[in-house]
LUMMAR-290908 format. One line per field, with one value per residue (C-alpha): x, y, z; residue number from 1. Coordinates in steps of 0.02 Angstrom, whole numbers, plus 50000, padded with zeros to 5 digits. Example, Ala and Ser with C-alpha at 12.3 -4.5 7.8 and 13.67 -1.06 7.14 Angstrom:
2
px	[50615;50684]
py	[49775;49947]
pz	[50390;50357]
resi	[1;2]
This chain:
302
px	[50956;50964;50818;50794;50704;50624;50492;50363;50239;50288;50271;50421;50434;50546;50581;50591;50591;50402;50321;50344;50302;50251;50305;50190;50322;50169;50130;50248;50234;50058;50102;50245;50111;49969;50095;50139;49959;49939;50098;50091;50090;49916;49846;49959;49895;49726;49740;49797;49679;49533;49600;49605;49441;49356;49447;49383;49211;49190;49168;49012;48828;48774;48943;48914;49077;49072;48915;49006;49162;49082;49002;49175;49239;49126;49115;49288;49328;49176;49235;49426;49382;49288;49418;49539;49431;49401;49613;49666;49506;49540;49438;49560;49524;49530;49651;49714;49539;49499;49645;49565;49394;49454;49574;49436;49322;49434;49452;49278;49155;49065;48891;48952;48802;48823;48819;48959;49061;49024;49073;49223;49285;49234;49336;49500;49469;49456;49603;49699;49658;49654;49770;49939;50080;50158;50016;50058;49946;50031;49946;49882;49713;49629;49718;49660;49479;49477;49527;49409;49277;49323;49347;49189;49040;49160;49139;49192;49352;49377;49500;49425;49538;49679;49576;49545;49397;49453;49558;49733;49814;49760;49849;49979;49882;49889;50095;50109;49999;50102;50264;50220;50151;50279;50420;50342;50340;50510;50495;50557;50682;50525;50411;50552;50582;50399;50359;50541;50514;50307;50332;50498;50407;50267;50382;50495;50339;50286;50426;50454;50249;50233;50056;49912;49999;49956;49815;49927;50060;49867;49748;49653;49797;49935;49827;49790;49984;50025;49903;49941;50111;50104;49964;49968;50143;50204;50098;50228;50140;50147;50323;50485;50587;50784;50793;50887;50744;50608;50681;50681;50476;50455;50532;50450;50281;50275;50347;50217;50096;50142;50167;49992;49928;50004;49954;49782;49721;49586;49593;49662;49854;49907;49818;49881;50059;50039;49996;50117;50251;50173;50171;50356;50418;50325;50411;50587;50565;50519;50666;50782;50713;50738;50930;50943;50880;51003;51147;51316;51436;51565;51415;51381;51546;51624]
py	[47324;47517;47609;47675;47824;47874;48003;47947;48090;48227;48083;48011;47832;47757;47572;47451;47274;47267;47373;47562;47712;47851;48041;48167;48318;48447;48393;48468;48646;48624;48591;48751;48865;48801;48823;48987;49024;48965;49042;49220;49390;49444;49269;49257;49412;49392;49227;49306;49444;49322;49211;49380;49423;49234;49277;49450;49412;49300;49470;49517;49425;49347;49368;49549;49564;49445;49510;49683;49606;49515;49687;49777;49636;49623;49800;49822;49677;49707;49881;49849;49718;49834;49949;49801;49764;49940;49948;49791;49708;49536;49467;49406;49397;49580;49508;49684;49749;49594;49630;49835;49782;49679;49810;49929;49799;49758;49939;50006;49983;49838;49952;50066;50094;50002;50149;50225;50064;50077;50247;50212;50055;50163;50287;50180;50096;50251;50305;50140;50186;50341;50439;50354;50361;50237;50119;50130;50207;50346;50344;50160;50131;50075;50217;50340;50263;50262;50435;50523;50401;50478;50673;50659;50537;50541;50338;50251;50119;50008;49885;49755;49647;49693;49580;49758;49712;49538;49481;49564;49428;49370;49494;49350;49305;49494;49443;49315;49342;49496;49426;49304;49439;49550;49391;49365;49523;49572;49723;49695;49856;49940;49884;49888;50072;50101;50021;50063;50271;50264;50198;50259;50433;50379;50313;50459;50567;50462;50468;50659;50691;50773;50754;50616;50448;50333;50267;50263;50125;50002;49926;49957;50078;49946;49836;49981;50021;49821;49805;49959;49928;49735;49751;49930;49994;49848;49873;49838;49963;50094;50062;50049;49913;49939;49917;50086;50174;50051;50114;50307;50246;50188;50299;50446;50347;50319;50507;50586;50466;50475;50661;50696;50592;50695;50862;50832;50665;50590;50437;50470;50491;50307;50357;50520;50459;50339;50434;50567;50419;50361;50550;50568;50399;50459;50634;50541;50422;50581;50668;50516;50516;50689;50686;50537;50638;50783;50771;50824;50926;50855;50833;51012;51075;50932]
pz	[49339;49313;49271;49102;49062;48890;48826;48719;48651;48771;48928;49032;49052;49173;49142;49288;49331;49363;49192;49155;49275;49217;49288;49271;49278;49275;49449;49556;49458;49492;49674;49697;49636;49742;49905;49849;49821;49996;50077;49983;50125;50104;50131;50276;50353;50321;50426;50564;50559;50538;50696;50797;50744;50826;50967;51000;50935;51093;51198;51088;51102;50962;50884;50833;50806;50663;50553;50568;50492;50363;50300;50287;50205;50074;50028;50023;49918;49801;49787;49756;49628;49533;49522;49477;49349;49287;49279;49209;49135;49228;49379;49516;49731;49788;49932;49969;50020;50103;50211;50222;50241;50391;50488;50482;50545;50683;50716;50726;50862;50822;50879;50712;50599;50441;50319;50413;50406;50228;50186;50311;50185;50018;50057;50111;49935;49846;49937;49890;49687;49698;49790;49745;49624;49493;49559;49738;49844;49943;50127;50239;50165;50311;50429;50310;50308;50485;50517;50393;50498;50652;50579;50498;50575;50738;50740;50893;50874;51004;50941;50966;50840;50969;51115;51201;51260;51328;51496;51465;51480;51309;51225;51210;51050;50983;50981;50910;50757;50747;50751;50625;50503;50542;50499;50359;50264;50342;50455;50613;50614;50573;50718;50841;50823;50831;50977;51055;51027;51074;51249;51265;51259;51366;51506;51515;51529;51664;51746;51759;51792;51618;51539;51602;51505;51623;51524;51379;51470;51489;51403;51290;51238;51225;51126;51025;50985;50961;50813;50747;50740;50681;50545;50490;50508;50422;50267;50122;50004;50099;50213;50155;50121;50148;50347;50349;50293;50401;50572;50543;50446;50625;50746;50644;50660;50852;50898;50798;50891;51059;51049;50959;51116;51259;51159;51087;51156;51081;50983;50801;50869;50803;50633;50632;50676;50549;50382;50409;50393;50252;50194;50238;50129;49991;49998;50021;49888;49781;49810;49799;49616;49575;49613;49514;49372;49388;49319;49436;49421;49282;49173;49188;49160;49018]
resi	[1;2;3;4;5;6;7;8;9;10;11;12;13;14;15;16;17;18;19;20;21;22;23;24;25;26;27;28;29;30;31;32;33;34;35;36;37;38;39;40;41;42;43;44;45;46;47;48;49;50;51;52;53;54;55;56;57;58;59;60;61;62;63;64;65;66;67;68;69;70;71;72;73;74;75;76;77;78;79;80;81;82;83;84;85;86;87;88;89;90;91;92;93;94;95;96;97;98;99;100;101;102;103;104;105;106;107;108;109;110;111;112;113;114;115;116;117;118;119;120;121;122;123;124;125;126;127;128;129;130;131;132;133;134;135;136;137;138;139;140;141;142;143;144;145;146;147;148;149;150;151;152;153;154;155;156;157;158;159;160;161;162;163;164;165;166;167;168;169;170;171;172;173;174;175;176;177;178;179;180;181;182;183;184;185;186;187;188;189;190;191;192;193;194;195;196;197;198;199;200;201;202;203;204;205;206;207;208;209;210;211;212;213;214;215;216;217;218;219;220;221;222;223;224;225;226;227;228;229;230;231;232;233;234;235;236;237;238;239;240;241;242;243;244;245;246;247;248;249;250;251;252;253;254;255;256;257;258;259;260;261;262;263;264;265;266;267;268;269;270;271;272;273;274;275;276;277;278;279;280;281;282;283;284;285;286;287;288;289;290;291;292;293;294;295;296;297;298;299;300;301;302]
């Protein structure tokens, strides 16, 4: 006997030899938008983040690591969701500066007073809202957070989200997480050229006895570069999308780095290297605009 279906007040009914069974056909919408709740970019990277975070809070007594984290991550997201609120009058999870409140968290010393985590999270925030155009924010938030920390309250960062501060050989983890992030919101081209051109530089330097980079080629330095590059770099905000465009984002990112490191030191040459790609896409993306709006040369002279 064949099944028969019929509807009956807006409810299927499909007929079979043992009674009626009836399909709920709300359920699997229900279910495709819970899994792409679930599966969505920023909950995938903060996942990632979070697992890097258990791992590198196992280097800190008392899990200092963690109660440092967990103020970031509240002030950022309490701060972004104001300013969600404030723009579009609806409450909804701040997962954007979840995902800034835990970079910096990651980034920072875990010793970092908690006022000057605080001011370092307010001002990637205001950053995010503030400086940016047609409601994209022009610059990293967390880079530029982190750098005005350092310019200004000169706040240590030890990276300890990158396992830094762990045996090396963990830094197996740091790779993985970042290769599934960095799958997941497409930017492979992107990374590649950054790492690629950063220790491209550093080697050749090495190689010819230019500059003091040997520090630069270990740990904590490589850990350093690896999160940068996997977490930050591959922001889709504030990086480009066509692949074209993602390599000369990324070779333009770890140049600027690695040269800002064998000329000034210090530790704000990621950041630095960093926000003047961010500065550079914006530019580009400006201009790209402006030719579109000029008309050529037929139009002129029709």
């Amino acid at each position: 006997m064949t099944p028969r279906s019929e509807r009956r007040n807006g409810v299927k009914y499909i007929s079979t030899p043992k009674g009626y069974i009836i399909v709920d056909e709300n359920k699997p919408k229900e279910i495709s938008r819970w899994a792409q709740l679930v599966k969505t970019p920023k909950r995938y990277v903060m996942a990632m983040l979070l697992l890097l975070a258990l791992l590198g809070a196992f280097n800190s007594s008392a899990f200092q690591g963690l109660g440092h984290l967990l103020l970031a991550v509240c002030s950022a997201a309490a701060l972004d969701l104001g300013f969600s609120f404030a723009y579009k009058k609806k409450i909804q999870l701040p997962d954007g500066g979840i995902i800034t409140g835990l970079i910096i968290a990651l980034v920072l010393s875990t010793s970092t007073p908690a006022w000057v985590t605080f001011c370092t999270v307010a001002v990637a925030i205001l950053s995010k809202h503030l400086v940016k155009v047609k409601k994209k924010p022009i610059f990293n938030p967390a880079a530029f957070g982190l750098l005005f920390s350092l310019i200004v309250f000169s706040s240590g960062q030890s990276w300890w989200g990158s396992l830094s501060l762990l045996p090396v050989w963990l830094i197996v983890f740091v790779f993985v997480t970042g290769y599934l992030v960095t799958s997941k919101v497409n930017k492979f081209p992107q990374v590649f050229a950054f790492l690629g051109v950063y220790f491209a530089v550093f080697t050749i330097m090495s190689l010819i006895g230019v500059g003091d980079v040997a520090d630069a080629l270990r740990a904590p330095f490589v850990n350093s570069a690896l999160f940068l590059a996997f977490f930050m770099v591959t922001d889709p905000p504030t990086s480009p999308a066509k692949y074209k465009d993602q390599i000369k984002f990324g070779l333009l990112a770890g140049a600027i780095s690695a040269v800002d490191y064998l000329v000034f030191g210090g530790l704000a040459y990621l950041l630095i290297g960093l926000l003047i790609a961010n500065a550079w896409m914006h530019g580009r993306l400006q201009t790209k605009k402006q030719q579109k709006k000029l008309p050529n040369d037929r139009q002129l002279f029709s």
